[in-house]
Jmol script that loads the backbone (N, CA, C; Angstrom):
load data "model"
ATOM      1  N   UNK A   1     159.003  97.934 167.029  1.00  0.00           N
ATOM      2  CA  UNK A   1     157.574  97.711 166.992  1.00  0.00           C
ATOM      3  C   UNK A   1     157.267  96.275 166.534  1.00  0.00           C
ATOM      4  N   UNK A   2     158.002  95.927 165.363  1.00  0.00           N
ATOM      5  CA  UNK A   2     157.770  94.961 164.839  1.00  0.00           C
ATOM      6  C   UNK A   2     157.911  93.562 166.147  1.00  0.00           C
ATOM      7  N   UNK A   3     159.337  94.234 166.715  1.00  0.00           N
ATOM      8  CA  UNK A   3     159.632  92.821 167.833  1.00  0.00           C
ATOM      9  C   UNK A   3     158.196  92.837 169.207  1.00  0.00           C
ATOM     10  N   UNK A   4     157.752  93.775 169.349  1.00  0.00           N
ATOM     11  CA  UNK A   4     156.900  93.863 170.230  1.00  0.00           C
ATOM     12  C   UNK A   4     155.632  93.545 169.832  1.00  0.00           C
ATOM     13  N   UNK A   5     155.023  93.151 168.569  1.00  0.00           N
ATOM     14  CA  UNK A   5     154.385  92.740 168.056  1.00  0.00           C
ATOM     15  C   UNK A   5     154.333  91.082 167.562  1.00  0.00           C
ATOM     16  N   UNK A   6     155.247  90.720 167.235  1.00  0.00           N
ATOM     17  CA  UNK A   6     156.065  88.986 167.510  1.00  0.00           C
ATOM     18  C   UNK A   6     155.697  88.843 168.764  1.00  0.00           C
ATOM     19  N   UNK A   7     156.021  89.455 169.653  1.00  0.00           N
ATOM     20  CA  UNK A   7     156.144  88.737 171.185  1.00  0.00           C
ATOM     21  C   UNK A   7     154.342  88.641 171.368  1.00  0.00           C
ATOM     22  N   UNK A   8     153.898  89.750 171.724  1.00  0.00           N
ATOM     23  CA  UNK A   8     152.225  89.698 172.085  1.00  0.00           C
ATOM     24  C   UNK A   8     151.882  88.470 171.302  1.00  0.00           C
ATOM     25  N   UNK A   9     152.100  88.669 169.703  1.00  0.00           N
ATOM     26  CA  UNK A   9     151.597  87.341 169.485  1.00  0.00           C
ATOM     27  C   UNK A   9     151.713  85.973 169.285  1.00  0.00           C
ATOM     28  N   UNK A  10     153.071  85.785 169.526  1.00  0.00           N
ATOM     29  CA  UNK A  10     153.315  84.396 170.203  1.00  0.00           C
ATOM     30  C   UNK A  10     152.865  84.104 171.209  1.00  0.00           C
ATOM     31  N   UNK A  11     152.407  85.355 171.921  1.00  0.00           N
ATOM     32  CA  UNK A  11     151.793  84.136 173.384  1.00  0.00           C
ATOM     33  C   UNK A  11     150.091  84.367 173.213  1.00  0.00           C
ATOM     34  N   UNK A  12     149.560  84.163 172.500  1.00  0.00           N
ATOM     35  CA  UNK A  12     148.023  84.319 172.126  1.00  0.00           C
ATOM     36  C   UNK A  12     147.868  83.087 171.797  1.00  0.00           C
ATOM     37  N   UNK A  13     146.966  82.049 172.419  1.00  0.00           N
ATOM     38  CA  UNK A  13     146.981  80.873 172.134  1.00  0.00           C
ATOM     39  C   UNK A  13     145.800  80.547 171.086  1.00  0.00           C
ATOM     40  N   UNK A  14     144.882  81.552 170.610  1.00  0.00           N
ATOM     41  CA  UNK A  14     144.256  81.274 169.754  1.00  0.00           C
ATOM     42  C   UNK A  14     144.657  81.584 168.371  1.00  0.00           C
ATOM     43  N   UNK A  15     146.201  81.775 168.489  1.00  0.00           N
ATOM     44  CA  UNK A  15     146.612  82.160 166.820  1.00  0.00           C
ATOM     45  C   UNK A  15     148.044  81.111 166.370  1.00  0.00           C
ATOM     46  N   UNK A  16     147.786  80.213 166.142  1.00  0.00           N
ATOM     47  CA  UNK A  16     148.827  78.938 165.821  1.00  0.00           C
ATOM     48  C   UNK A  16     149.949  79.343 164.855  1.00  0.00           C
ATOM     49  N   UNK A  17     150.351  80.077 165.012  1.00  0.00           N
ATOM     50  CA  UNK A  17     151.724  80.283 164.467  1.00  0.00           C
ATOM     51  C   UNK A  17     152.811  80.475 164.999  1.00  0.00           C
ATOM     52  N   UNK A  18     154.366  80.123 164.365  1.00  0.00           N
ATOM     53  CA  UNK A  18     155.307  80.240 165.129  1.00  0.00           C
ATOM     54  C   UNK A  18     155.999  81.543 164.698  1.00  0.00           C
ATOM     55  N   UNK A  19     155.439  82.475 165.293  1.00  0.00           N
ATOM     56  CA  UNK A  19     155.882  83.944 164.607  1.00  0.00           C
ATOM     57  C   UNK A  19     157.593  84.282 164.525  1.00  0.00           C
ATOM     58  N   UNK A  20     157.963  83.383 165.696  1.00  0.00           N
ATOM     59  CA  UNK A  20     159.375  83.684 165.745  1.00  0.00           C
ATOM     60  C   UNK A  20     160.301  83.165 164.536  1.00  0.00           C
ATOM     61  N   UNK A  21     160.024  82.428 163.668  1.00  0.00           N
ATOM     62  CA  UNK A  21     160.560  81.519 162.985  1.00  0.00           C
ATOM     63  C   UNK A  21     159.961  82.118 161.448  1.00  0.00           C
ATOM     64  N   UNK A  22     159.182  82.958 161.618  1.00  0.00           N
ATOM     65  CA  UNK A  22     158.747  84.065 160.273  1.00  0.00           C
ATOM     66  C   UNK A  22     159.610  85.242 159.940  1.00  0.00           C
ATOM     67  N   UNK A  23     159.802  85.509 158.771  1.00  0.00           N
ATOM     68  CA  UNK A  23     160.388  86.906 158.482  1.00  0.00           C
ATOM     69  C   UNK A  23     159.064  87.950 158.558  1.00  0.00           C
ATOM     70  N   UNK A  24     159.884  89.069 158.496  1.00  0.00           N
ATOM     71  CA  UNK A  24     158.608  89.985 158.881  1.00  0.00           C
ATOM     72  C   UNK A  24     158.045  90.562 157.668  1.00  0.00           C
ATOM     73  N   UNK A  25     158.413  90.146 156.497  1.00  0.00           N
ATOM     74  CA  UNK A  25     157.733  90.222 155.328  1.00  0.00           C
ATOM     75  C   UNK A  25     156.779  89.053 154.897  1.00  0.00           C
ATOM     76  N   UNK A  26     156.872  88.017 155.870  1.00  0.00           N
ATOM     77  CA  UNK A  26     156.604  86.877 154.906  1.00  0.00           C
ATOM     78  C   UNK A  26     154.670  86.580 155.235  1.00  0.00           C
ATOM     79  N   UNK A  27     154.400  85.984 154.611  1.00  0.00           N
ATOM     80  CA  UNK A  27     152.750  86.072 154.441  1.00  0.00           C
ATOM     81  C   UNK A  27     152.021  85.160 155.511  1.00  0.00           C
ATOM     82  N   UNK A  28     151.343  85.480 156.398  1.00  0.00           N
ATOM     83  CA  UNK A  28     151.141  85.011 157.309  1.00  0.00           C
ATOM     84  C   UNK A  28     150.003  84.072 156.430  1.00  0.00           C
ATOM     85  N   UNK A  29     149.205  84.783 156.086  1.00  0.00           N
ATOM     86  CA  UNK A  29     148.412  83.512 155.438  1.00  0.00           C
ATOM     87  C   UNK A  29     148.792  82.330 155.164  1.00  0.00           C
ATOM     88  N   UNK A  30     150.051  82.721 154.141  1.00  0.00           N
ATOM     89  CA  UNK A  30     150.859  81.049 153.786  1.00  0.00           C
ATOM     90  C   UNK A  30     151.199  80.618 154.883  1.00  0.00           C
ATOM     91  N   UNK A  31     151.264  80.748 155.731  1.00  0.00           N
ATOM     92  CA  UNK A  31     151.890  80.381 156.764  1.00  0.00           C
ATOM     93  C   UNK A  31     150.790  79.787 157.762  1.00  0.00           C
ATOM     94  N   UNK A  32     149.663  80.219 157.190  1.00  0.00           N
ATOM     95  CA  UNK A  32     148.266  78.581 158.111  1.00  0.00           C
ATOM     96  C   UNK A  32     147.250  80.298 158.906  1.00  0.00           C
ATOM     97  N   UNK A  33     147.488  81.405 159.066  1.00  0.00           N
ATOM     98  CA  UNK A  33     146.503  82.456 159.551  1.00  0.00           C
ATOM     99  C   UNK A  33     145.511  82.257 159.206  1.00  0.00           C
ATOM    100  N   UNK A  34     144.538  81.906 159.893  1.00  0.00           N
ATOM    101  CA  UNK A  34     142.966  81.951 159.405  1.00  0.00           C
ATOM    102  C   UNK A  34     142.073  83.007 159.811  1.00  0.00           C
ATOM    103  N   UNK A  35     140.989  83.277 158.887  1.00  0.00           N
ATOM    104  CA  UNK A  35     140.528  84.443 159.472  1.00  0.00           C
ATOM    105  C   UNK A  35     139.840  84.457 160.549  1.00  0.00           C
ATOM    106  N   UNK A  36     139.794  83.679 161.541  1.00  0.00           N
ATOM    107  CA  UNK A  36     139.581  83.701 162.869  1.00  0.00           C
ATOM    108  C   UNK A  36     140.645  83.824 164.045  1.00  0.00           C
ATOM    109  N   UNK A  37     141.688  83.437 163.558  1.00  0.00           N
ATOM    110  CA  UNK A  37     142.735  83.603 163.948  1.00  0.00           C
ATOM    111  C   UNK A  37     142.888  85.102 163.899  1.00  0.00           C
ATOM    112  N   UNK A  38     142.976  85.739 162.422  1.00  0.00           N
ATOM    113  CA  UNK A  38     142.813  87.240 162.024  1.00  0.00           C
ATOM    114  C   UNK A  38     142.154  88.066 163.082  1.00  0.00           C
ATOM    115  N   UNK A  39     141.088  87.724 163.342  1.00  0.00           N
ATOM    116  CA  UNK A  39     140.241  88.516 164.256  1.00  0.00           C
ATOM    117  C   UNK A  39     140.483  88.202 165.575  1.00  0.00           C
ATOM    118  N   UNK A  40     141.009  87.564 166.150  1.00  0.00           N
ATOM    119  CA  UNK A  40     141.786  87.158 167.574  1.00  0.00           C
ATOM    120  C   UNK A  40     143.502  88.096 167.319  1.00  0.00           C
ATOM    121  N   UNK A  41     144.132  88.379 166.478  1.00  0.00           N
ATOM    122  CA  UNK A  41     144.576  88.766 166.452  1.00  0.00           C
ATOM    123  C   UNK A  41     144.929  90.315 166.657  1.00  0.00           C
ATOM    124  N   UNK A  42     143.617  91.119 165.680  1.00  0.00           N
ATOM    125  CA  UNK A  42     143.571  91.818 165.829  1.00  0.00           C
ATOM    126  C   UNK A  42     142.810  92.850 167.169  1.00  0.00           C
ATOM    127  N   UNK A  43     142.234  91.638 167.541  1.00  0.00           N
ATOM    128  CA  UNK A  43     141.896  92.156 168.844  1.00  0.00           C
ATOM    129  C   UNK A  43     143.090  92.278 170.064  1.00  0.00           C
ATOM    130  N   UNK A  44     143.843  91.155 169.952  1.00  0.00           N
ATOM    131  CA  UNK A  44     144.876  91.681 170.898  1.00  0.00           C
ATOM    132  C   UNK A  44     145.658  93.000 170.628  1.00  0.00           C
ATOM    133  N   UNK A  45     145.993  93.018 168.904  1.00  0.00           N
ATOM    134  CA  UNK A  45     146.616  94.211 169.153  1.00  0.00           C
ATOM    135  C   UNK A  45     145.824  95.397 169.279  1.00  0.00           C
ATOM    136  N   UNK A  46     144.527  95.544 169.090  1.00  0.00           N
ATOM    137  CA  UNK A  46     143.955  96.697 169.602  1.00  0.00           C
ATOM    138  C   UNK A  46     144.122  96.964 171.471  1.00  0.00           C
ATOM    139  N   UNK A  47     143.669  95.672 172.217  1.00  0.00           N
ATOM    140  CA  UNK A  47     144.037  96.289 173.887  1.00  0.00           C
ATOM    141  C   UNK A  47     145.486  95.991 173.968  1.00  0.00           C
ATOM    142  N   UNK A  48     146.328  95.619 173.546  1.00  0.00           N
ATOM    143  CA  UNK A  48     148.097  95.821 173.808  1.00  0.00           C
ATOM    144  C   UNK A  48     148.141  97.049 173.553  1.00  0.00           C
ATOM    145  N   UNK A  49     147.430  97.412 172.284  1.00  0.00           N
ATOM    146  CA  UNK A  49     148.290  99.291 172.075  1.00  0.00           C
ATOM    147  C   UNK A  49     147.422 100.249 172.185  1.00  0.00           C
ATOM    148  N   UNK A  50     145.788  99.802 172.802  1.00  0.00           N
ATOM    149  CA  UNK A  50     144.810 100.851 173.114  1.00  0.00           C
ATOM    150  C   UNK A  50     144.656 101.612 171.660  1.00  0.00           C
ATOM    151  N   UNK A  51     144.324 101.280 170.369  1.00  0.00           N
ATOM    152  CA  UNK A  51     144.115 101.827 169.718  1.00  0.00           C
ATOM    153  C   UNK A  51     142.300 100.725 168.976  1.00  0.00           C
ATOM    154  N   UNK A  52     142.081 101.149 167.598  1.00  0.00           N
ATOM    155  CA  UNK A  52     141.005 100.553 167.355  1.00  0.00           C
ATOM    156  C   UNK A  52     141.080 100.644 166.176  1.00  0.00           C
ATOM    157  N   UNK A  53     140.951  99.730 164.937  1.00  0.00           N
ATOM    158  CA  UNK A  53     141.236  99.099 164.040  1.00  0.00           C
ATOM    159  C   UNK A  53     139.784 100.025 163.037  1.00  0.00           C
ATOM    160  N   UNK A  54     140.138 100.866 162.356  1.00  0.00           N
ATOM    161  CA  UNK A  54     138.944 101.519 161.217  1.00  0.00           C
ATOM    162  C   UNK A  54     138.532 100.726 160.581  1.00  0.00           C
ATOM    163  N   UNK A  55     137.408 100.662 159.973  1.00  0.00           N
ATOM    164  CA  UNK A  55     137.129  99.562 158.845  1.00  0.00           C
ATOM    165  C   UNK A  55     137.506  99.711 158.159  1.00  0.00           C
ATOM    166  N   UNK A  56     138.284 100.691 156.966  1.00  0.00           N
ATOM    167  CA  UNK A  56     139.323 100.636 156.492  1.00  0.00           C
ATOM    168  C   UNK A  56     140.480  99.869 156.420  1.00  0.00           C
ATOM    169  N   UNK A  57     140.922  99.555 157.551  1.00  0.00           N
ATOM    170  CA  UNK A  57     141.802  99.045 157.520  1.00  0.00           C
ATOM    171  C   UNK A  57     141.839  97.721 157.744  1.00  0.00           C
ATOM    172  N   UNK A  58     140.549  97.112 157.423  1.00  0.00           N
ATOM    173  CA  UNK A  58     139.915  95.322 157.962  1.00  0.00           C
ATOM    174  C   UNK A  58     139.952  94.242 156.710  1.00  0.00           C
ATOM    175  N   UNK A  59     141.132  94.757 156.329  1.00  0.00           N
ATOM    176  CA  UNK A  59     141.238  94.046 154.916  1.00  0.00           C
ATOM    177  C   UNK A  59     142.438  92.897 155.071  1.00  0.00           C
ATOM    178  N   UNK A  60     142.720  91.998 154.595  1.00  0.00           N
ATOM    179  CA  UNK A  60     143.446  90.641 154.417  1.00  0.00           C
ATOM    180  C   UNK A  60     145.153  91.594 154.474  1.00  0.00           C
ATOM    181  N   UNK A  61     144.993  92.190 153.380  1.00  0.00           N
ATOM    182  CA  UNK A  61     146.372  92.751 153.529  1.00  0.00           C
ATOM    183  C   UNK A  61     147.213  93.303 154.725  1.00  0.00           C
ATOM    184  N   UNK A  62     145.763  94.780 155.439  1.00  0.00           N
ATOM    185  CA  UNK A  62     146.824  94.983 156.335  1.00  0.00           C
ATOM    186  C   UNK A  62     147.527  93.761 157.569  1.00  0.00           C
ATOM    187  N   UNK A  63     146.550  92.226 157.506  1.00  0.00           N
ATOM    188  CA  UNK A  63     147.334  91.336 158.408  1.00  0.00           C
ATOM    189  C   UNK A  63     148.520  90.242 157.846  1.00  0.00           C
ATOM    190  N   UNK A  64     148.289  90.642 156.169  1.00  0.00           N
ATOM    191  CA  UNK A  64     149.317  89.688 155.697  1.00  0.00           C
ATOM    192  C   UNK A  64     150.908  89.214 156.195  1.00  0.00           C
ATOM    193  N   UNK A  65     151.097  90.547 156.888  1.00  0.00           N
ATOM    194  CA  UNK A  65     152.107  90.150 157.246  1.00  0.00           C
ATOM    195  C   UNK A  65     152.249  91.282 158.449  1.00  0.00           C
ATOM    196  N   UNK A  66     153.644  90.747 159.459  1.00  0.00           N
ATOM    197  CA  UNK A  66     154.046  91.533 160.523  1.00  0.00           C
ATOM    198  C   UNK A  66     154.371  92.857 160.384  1.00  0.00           C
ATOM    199  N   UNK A  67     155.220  92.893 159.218  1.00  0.00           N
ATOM    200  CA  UNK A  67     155.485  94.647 158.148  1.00  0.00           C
ATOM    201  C   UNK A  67     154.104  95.328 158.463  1.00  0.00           C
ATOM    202  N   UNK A  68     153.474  94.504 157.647  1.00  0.00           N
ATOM    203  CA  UNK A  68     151.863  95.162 157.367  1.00  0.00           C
ATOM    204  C   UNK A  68     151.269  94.947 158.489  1.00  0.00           C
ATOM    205  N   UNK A  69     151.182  94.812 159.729  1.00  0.00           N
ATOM    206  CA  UNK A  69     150.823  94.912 160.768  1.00  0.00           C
ATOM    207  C   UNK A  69     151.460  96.205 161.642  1.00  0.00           C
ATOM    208  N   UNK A  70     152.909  96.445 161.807  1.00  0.00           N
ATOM    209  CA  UNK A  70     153.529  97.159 162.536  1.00  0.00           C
ATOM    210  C   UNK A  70     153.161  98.366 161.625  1.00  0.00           C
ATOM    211  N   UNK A  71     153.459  98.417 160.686  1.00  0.00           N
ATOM    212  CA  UNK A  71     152.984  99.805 159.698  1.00  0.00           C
ATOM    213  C   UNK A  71     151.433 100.138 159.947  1.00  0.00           C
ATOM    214  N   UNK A  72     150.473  99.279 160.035  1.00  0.00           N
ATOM    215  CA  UNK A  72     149.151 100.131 160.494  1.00  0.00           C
ATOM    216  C   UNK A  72     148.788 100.430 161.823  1.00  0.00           C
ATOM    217  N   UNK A  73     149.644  99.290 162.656  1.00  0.00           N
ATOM    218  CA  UNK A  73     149.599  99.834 164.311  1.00  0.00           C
ATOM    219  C   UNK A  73     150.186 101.285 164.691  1.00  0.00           C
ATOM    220  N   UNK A  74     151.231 101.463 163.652  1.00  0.00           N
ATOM    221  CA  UNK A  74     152.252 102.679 164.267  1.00  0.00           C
ATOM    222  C   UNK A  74     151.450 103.702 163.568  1.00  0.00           C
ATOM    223  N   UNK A  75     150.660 103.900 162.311  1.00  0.00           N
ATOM    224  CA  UNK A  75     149.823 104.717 161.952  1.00  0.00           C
ATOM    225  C   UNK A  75     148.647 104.862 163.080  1.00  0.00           C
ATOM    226  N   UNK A  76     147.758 103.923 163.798  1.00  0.00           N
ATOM    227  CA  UNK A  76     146.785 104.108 164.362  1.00  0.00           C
ATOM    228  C   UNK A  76     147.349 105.026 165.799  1.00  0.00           C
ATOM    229  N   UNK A  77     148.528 104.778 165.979  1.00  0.00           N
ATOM    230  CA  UNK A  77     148.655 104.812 167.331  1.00  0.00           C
ATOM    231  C   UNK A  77     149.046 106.401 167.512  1.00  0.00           C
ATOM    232  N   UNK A  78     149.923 106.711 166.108  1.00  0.00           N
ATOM    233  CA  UNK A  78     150.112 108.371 166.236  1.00  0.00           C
ATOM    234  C   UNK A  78     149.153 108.928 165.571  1.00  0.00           C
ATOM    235  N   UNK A  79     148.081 108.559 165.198  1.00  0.00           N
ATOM    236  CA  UNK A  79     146.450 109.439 165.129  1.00  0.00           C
ATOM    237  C   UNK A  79     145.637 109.061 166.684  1.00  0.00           C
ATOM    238  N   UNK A  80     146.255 108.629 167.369  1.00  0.00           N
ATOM    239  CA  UNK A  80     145.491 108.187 168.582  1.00  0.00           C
ATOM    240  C   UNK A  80     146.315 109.357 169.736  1.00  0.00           C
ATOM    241  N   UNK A  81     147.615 109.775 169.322  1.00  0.00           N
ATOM    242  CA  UNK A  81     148.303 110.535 170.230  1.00  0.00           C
ATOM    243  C   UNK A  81     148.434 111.902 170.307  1.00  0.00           C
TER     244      UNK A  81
END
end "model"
wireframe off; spacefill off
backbone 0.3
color backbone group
């Protein structure tokens, strides 16, 4: 999940990071994520995996990192199935 999540967003040209060259713990923030970036982000992964992001879950953390990304995608996606 995690690698399929790297890939979508390396090729999103509105999110300037070099995801490949990140660990998947490591803090995307430190790493230059802005919260516009955030929200371009999370929009791709909502139509890549057809799911939709709760407000709950629209907090800094769950995008801090790829971990914390693949862990709330794979939650949304098996309440979606």
């Amino acid at each position: 999940m995690i690698d399929q999540i790297r890939s979508l967003l390396e090729q999103h040209p509105m999110i300037p990071l070099n995801f490949g060259a990140l660990a998947d713990d490591a803090n995307l923030y430190d790493a230059g994520l802005t919260s516009f970036a955030s929200v371009q982000m999370m929009l791709a992964l909502e139509e890549e995996f057809d799911i939709e992001f709760p407000e709950t879950m629209l907090t800094r953390r769950t995008f801090s990192s790829l971990a914390n990304i693949a862990d709330a995608v794979s939650q949304l996606a098996r309440k979606a199935a």
